[in-house]
C-alpha positions in Angstrom: 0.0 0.0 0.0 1.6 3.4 -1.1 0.5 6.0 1.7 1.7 8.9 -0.8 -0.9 8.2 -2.5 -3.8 9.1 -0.5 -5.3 12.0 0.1 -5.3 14.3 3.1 -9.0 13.2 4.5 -8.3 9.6 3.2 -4.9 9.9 5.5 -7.2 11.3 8.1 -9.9 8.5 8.0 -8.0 5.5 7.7 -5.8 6.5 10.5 -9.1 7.8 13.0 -10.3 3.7 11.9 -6.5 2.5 13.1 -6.8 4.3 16.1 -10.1 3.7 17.6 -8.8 0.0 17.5 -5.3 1.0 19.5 -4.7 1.3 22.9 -4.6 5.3 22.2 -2.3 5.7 25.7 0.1 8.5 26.0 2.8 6.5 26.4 1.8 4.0 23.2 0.8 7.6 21.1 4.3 8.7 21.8 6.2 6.8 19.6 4.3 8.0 16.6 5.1 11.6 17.7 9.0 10.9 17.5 8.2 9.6 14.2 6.3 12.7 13.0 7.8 15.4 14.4 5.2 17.9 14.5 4.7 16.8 10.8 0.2 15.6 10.8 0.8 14.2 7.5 3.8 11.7 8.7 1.9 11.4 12.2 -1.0 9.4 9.7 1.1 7.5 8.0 2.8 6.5 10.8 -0.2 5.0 12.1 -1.6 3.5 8.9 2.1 2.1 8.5 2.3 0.6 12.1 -1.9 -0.8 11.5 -0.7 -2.2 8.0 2.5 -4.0 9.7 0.1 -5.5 11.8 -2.8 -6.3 9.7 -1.8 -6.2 6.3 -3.8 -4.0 4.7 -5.5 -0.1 5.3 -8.2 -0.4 8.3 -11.0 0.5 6.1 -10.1 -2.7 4.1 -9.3 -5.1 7.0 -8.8 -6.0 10.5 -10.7 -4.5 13.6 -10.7 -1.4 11.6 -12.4 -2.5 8.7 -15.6 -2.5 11.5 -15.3 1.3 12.8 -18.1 3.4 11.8 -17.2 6.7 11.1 -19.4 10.0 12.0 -18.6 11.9 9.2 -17.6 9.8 6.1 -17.0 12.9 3.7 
């Protein structure tokens, strides 16, 4: 899956669907900070990167994401 290729709200969707399936602590968030660095873009991918590793594909496609229902789709 080539992250570059989304789009900004796609970024922002499929990494809200990762992360309603995390452990969303501080201390777990933190490592995708370092990773970031005050970038949001990179802070996505790092979680869509980290939920693909695990999962194998974006959340909206499978794994425990692929069951999150989003508020606002568009």
């Amino acid at each position: 899956m080539e992250l570059d290729n989304l789009t900004l709200r796609e970024l922002q969707q499929e990494s809200a669907r990762a992360l309603a399936t995390f452990d969303a602590t501080s201390n777990n968030l933190s490592k995708f900070n370092k990773m970031a660095h005050h970038d949001s873009q990179n802070w996505y991918k790092a979680i869509l990167a980290d939920y693909i590793s695990k999962h194998g594909d974006l959340p909206s496609k499978t794994g425990p994401g692929k069951t999150v229902k989003l508020i606002l789709s568009k």
